[in-house]
PyMOL Python script that loads the backbone (N, CA, C, O; Angstrom):
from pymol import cmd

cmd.read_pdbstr("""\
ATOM      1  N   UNK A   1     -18.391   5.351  16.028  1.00  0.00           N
ATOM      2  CA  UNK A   1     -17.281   4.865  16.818  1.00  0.00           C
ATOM      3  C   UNK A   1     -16.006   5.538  16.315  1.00  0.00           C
ATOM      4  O   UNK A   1     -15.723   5.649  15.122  1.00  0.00           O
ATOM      5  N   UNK A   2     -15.302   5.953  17.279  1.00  0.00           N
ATOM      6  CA  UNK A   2     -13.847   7.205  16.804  1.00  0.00           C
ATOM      7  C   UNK A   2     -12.920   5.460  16.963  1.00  0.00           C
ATOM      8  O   UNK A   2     -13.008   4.352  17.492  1.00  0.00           O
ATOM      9  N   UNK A   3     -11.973   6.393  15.965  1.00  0.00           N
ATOM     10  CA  UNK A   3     -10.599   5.142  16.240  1.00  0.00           C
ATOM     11  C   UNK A   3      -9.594   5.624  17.015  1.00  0.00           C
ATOM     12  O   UNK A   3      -9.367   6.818  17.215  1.00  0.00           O
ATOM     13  N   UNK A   4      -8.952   4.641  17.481  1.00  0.00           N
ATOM     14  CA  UNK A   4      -7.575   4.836  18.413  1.00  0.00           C
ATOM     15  C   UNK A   4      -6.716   6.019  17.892  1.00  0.00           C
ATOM     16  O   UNK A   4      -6.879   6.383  16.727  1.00  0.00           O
ATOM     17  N   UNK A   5      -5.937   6.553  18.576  1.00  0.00           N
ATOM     18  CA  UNK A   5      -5.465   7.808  18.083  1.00  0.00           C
ATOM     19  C   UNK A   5      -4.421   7.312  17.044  1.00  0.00           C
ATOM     20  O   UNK A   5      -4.186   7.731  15.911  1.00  0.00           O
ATOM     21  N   UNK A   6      -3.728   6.056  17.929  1.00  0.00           N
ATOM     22  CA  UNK A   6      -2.453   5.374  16.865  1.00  0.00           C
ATOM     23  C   UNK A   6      -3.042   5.071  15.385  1.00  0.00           C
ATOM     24  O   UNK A   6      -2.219   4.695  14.551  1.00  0.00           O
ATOM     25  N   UNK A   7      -4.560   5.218  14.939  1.00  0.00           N
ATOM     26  CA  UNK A   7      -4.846   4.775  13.707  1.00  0.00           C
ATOM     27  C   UNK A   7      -4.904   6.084  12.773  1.00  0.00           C
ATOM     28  O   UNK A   7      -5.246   7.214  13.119  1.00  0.00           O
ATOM     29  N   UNK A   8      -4.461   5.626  11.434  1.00  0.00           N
ATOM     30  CA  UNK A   8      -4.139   6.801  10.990  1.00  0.00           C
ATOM     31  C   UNK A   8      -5.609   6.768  10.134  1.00  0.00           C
ATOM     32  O   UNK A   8      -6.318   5.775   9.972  1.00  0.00           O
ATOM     33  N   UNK A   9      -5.908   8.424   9.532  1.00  0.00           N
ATOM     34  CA  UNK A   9      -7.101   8.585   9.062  1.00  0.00           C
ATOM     35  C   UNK A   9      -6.895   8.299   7.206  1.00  0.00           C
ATOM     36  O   UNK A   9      -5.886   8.724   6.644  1.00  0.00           O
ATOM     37  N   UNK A  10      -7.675   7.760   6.656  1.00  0.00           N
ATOM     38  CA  UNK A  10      -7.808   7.554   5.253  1.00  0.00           C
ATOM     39  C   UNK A  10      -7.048   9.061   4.474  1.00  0.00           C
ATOM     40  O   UNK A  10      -7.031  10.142   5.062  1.00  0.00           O
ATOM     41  N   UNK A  11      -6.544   8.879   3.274  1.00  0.00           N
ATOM     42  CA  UNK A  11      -6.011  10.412   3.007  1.00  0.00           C
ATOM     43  C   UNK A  11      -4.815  10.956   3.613  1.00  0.00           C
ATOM     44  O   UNK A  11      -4.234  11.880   3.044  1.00  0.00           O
ATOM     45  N   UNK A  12      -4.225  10.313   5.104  1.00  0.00           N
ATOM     46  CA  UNK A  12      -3.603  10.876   4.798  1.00  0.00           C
ATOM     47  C   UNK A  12      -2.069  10.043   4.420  1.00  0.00           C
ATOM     48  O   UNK A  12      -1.991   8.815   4.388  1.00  0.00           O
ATOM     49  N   UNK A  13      -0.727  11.112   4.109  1.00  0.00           N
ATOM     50  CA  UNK A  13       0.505  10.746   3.254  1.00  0.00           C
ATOM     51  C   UNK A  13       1.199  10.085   4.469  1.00  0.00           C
ATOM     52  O   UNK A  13       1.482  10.688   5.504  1.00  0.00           O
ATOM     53  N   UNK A  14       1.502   8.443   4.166  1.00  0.00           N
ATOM     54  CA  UNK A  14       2.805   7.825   5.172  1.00  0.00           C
ATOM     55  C   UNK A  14       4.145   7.892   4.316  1.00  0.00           C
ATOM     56  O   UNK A  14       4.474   7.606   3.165  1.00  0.00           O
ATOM     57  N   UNK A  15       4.972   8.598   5.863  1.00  0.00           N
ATOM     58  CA  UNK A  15       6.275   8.549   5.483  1.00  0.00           C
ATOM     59  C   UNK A  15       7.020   7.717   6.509  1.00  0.00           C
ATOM     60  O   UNK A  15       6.447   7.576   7.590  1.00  0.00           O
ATOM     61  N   UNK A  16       8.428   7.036   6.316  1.00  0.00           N
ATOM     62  CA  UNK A  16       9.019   6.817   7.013  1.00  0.00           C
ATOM     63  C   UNK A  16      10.631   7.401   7.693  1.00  0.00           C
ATOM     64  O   UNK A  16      11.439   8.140   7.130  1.00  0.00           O
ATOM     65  N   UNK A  17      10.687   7.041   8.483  1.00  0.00           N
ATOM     66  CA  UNK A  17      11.403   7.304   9.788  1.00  0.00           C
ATOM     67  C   UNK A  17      12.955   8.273   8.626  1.00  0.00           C
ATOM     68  O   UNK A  17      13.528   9.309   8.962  1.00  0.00           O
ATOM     69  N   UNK A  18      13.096   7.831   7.924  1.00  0.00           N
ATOM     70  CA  UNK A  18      14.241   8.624   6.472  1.00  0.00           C
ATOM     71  C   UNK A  18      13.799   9.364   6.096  1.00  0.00           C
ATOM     72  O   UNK A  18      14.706  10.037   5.606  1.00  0.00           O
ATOM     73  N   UNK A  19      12.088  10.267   5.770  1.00  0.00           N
ATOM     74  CA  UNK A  19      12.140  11.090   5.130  1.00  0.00           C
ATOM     75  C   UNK A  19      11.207  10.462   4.147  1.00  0.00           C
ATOM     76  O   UNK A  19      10.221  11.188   4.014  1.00  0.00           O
ATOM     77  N   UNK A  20      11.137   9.254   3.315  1.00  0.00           N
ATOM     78  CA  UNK A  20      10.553   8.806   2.068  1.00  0.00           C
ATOM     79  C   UNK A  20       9.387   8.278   2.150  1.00  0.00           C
ATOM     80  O   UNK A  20       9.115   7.296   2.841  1.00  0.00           O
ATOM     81  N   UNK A  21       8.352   9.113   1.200  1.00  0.00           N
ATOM     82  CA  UNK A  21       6.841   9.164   1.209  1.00  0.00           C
ATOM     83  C   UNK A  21       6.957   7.520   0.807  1.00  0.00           C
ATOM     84  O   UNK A  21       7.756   6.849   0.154  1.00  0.00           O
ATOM     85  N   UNK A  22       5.654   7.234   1.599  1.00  0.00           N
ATOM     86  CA  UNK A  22       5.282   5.527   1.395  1.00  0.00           C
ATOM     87  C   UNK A  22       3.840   5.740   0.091  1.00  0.00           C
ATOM     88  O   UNK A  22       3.909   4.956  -0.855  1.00  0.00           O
ATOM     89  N   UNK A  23       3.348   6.152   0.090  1.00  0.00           N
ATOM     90  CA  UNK A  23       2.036   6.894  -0.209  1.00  0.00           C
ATOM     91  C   UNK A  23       0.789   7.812   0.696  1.00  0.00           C
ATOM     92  O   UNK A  23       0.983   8.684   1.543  1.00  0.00           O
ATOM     93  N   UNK A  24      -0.263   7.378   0.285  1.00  0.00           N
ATOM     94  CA  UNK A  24      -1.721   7.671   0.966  1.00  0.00           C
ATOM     95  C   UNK A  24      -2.071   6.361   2.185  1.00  0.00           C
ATOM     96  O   UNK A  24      -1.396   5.352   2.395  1.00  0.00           O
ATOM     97  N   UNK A  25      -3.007   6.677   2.677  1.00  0.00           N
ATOM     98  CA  UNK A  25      -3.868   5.921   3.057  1.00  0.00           C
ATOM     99  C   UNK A  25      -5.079   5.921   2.842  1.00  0.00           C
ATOM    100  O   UNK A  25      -5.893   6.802   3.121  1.00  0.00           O
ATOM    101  N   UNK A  26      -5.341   4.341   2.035  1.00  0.00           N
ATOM    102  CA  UNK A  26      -6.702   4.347   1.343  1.00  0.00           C
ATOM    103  C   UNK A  26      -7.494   3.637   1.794  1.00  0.00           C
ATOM    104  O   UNK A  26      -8.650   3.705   1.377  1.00  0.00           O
ATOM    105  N   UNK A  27      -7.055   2.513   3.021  1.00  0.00           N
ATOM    106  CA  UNK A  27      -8.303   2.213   3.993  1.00  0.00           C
ATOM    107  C   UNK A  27      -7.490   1.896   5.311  1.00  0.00           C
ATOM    108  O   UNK A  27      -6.275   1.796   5.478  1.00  0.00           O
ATOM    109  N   UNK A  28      -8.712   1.750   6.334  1.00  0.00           N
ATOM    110  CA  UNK A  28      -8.386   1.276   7.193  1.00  0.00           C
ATOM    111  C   UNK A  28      -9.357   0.214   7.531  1.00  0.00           C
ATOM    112  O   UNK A  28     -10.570   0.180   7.325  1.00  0.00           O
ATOM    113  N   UNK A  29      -8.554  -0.668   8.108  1.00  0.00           N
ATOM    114  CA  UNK A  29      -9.744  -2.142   8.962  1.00  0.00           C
ATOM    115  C   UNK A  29      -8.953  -2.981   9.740  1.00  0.00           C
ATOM    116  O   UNK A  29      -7.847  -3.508   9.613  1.00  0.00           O
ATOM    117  N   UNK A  30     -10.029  -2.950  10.774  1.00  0.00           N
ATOM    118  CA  UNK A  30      -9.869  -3.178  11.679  1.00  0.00           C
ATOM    119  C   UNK A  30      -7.928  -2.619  12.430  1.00  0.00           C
ATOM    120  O   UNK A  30      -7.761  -1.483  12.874  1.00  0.00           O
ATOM    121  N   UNK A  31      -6.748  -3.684  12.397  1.00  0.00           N
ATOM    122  CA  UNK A  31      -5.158  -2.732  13.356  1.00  0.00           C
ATOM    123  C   UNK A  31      -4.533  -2.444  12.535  1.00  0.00           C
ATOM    124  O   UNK A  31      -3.400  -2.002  12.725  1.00  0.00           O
ATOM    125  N   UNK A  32      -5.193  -2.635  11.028  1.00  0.00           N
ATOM    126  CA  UNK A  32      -4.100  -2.557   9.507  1.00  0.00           C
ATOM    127  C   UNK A  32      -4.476  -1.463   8.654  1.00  0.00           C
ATOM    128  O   UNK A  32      -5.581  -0.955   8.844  1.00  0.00           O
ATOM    129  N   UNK A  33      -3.903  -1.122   7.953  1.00  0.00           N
ATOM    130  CA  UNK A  33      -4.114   0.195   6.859  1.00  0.00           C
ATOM    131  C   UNK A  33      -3.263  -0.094   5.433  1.00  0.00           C
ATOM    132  O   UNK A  33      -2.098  -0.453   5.262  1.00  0.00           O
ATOM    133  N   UNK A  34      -4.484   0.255   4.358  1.00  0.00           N
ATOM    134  CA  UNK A  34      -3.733  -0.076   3.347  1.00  0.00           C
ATOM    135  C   UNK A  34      -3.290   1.244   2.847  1.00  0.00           C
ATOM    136  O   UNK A  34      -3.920   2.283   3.041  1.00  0.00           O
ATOM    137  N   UNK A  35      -1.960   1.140   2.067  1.00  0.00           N
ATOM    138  CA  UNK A  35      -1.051   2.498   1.677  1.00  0.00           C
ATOM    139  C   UNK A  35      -1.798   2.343   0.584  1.00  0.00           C
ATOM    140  O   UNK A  35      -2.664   1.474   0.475  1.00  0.00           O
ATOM    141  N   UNK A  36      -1.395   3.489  -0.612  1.00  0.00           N
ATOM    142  CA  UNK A  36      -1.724   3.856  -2.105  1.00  0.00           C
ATOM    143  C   UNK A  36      -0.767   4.101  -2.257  1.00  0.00           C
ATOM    144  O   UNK A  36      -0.508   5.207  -1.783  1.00  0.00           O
ATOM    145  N   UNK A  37       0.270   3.489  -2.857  1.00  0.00           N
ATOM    146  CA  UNK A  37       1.567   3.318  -3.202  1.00  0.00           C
ATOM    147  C   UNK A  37       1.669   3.178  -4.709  1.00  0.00           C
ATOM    148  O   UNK A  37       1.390   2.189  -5.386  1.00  0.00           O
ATOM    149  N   UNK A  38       2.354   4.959  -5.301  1.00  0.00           N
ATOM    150  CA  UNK A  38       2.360   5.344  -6.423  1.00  0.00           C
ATOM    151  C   UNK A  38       3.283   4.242  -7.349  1.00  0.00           C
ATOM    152  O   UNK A  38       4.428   3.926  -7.028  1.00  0.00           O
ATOM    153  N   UNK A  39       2.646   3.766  -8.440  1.00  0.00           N
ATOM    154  CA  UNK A  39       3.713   3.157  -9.202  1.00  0.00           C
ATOM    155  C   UNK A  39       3.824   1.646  -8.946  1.00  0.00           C
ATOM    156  O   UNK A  39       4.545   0.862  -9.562  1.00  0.00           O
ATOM    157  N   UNK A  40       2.716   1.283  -7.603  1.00  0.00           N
ATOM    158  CA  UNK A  40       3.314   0.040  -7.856  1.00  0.00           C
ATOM    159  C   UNK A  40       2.266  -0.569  -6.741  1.00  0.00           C
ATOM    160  O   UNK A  40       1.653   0.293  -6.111  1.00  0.00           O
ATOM    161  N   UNK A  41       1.972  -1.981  -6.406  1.00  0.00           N
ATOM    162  CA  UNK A  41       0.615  -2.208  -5.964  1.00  0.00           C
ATOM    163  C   UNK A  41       0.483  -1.909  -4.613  1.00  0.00           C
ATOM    164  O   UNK A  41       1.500  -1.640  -3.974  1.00  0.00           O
ATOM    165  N   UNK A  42      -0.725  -1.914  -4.015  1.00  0.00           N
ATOM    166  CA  UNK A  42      -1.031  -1.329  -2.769  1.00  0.00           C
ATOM    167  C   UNK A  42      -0.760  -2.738  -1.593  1.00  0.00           C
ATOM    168  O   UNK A  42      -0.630  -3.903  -1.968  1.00  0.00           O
ATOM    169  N   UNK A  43      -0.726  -2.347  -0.354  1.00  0.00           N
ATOM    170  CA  UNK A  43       0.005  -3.180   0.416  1.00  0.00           C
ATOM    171  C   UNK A  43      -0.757  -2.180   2.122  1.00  0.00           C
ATOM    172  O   UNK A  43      -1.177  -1.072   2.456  1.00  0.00           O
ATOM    173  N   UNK A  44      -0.459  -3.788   2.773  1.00  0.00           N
ATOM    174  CA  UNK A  44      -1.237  -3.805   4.085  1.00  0.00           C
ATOM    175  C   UNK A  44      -0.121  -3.281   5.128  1.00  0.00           C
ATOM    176  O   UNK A  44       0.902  -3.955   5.251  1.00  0.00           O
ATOM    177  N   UNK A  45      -0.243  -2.405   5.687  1.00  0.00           N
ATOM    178  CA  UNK A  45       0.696  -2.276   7.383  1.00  0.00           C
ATOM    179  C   UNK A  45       0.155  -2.789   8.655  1.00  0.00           C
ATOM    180  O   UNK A  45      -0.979  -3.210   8.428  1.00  0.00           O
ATOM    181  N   UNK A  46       0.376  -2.892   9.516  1.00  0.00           N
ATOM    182  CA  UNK A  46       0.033  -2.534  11.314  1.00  0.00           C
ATOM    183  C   UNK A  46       0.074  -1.570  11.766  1.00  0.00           C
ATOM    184  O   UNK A  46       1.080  -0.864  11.832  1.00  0.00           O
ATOM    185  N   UNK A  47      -1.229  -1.258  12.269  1.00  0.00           N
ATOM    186  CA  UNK A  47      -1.244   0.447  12.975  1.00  0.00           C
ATOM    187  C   UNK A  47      -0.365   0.450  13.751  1.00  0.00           C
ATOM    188  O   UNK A  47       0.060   1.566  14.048  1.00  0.00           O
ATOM    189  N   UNK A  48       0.308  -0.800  14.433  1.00  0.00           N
ATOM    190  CA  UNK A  48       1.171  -0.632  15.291  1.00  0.00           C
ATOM    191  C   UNK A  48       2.749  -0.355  14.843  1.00  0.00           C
ATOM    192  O   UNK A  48       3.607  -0.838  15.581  1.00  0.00           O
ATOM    193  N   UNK A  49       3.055   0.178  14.013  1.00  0.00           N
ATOM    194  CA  UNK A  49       3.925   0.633  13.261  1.00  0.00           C
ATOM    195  C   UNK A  49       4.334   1.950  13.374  1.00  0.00           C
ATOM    196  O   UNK A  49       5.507   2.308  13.274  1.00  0.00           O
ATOM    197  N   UNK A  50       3.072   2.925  13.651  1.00  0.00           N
ATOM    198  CA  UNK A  50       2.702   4.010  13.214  1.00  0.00           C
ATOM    199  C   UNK A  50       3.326   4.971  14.390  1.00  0.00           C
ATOM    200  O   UNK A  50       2.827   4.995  15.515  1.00  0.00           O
ATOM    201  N   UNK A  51       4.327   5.663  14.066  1.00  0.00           N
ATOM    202  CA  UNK A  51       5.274   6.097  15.198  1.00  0.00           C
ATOM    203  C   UNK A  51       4.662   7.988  15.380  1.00  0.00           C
ATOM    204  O   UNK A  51       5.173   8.759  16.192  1.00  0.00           O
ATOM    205  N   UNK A  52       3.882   8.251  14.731  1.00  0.00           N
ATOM    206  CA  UNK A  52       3.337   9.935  15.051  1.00  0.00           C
ATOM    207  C   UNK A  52       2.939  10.361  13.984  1.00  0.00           C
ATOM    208  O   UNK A  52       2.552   9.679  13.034  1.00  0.00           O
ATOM    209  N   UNK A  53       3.019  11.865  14.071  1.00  0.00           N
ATOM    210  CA  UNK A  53       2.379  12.574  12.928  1.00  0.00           C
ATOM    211  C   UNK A  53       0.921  12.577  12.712  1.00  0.00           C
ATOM    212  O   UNK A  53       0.432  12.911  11.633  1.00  0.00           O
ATOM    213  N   UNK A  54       0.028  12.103  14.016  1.00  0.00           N
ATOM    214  CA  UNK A  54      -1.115  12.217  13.923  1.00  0.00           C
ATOM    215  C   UNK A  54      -2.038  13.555  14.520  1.00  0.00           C
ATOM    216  O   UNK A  54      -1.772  14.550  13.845  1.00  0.00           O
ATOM    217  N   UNK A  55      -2.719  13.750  15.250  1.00  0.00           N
ATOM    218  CA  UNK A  55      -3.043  15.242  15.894  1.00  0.00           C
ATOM    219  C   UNK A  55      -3.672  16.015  14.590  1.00  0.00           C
ATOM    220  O   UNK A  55      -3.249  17.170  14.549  1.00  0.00           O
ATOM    221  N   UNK A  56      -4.117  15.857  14.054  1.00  0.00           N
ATOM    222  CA  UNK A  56      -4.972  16.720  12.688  1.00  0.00           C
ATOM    223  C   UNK A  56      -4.195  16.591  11.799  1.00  0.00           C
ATOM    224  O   UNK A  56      -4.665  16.538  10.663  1.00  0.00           O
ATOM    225  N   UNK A  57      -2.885  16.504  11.959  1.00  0.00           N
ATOM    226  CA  UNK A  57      -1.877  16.612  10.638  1.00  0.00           C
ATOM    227  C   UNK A  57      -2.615  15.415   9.551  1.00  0.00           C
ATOM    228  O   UNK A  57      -3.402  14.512   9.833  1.00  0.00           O
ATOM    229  N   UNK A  58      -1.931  15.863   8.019  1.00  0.00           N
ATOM    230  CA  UNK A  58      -2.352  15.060   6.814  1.00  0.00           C
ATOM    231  C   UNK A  58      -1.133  14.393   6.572  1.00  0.00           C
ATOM    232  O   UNK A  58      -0.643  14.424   5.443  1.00  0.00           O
ATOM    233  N   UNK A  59      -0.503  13.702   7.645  1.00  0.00           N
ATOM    234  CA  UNK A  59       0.921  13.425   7.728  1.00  0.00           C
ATOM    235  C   UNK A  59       0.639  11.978   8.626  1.00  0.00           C
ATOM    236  O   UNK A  59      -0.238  12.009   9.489  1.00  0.00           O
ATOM    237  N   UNK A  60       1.344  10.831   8.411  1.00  0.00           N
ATOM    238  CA  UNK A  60       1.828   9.980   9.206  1.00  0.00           C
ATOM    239  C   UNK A  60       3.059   9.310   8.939  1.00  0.00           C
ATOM    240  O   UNK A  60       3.345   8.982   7.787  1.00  0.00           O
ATOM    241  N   UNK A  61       3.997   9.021  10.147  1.00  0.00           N
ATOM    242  CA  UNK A  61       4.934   8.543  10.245  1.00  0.00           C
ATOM    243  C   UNK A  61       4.927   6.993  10.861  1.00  0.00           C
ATOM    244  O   UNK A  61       4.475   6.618  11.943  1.00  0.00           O
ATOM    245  N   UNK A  62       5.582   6.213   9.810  1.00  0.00           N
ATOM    246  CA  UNK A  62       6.101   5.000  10.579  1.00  0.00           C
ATOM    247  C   UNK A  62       7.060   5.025  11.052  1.00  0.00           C
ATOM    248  O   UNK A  62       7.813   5.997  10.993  1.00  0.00           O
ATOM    249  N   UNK A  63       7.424   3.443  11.952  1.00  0.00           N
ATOM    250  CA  UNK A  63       8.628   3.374  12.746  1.00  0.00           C
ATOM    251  C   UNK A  63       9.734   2.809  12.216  1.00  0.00           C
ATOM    252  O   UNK A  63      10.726   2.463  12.857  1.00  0.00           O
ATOM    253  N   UNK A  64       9.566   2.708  11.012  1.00  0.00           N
ATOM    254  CA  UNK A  64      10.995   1.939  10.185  1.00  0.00           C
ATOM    255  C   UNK A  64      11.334   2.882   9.315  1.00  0.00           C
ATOM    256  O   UNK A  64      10.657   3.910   9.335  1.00  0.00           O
ATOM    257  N   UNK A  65      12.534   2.768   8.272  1.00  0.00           N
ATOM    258  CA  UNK A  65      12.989   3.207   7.052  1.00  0.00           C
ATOM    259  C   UNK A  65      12.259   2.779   6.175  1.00  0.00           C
ATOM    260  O   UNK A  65      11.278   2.057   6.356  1.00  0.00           O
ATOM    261  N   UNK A  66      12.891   3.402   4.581  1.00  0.00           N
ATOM    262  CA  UNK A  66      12.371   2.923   3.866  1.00  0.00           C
ATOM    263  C   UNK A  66      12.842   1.199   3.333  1.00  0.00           C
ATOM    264  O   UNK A  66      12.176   0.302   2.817  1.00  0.00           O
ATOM    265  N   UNK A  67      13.985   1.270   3.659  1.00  0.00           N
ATOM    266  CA  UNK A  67      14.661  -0.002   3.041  1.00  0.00           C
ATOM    267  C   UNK A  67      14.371  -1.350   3.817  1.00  0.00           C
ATOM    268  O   UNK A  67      14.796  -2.488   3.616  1.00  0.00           O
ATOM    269  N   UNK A  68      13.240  -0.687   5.062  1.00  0.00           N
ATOM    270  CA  UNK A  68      12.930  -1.863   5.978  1.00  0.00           C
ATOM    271  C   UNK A  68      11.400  -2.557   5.833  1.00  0.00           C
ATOM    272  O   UNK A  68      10.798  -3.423   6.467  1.00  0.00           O
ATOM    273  N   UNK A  69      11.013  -1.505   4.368  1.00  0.00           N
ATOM    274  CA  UNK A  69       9.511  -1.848   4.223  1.00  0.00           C
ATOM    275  C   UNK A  69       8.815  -3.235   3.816  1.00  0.00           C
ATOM    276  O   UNK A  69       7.616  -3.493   3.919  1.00  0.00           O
ATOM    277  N   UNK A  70      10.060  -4.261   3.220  1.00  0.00           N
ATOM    278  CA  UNK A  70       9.005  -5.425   2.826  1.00  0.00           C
ATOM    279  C   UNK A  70       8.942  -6.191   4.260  1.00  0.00           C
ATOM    280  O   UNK A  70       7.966  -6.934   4.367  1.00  0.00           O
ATOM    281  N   UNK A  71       9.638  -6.148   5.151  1.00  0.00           N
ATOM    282  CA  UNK A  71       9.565  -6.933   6.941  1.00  0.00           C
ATOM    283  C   UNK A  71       8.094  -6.329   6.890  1.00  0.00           C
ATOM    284  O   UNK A  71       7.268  -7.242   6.870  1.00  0.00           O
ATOM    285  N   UNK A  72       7.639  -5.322   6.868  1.00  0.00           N
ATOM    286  CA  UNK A  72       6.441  -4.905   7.729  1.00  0.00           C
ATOM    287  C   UNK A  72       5.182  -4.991   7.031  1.00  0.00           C
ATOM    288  O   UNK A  72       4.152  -4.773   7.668  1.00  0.00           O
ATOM    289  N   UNK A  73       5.119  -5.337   5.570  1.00  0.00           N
ATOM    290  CA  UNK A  73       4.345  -5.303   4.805  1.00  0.00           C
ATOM    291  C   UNK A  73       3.442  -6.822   5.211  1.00  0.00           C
ATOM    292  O   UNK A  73       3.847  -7.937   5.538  1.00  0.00           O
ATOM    293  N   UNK A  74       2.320  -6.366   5.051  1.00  0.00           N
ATOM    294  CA  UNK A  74       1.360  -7.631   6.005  1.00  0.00           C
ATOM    295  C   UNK A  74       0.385  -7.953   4.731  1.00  0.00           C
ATOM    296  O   UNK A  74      -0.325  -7.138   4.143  1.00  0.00           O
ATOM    297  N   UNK A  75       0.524  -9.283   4.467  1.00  0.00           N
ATOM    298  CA  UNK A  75      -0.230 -10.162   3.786  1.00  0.00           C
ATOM    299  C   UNK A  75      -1.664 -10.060   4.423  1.00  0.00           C
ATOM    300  O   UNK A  75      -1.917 -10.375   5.585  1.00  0.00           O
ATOM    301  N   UNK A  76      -2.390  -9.673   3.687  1.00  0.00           N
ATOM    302  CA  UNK A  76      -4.191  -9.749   4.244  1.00  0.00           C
ATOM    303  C   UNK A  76      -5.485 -10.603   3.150  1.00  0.00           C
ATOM    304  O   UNK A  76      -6.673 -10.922   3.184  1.00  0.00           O
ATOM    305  N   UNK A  77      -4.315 -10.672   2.260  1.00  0.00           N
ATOM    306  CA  UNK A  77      -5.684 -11.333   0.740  1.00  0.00           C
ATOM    307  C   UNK A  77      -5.830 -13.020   1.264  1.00  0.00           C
ATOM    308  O   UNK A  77      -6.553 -13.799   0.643  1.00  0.00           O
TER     309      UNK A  77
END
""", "prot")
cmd.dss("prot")
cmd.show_as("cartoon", "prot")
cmd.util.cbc("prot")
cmd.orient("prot")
């Protein structure tokens, strides 16, 4: 089963809408993706966040800044 195009693939680097690397992406399940966020613990998004940078690139972009990241950060434990 392929995923939605809006889902980003494991591996690759999220940045946001400023320029500033979020980390990796080290899973995906089911509309959420968890980052690998250097330095400090890993954390859940919404694919629906995910504003481009997909098309083969090892690149994804969200739709916020960086300074807007704890709003979007999604509790999953």
């Amino acid at each position: 089963m392929s995923m939605p195009s809006n889902y980003p693939q494991v591996g690759c680097e999220v940045f946001t809408t400023d320029g500033s690397k979020l980390g990796t992406v080290k899973e995906v399940e089911g509309t959420y993706f968890k980052v690998d966020a250097p330095m400090q613990p890993d954390y859940w998004l919404s694919c629906d966040c995910v504003r481009g940078g997909m098309g083969g690139s090892n690149r994804v972009e969200v739709s916020f800044s960086k300074g807007e990241l704890d709003s979007y950060k999604y509790d999953r434990e």
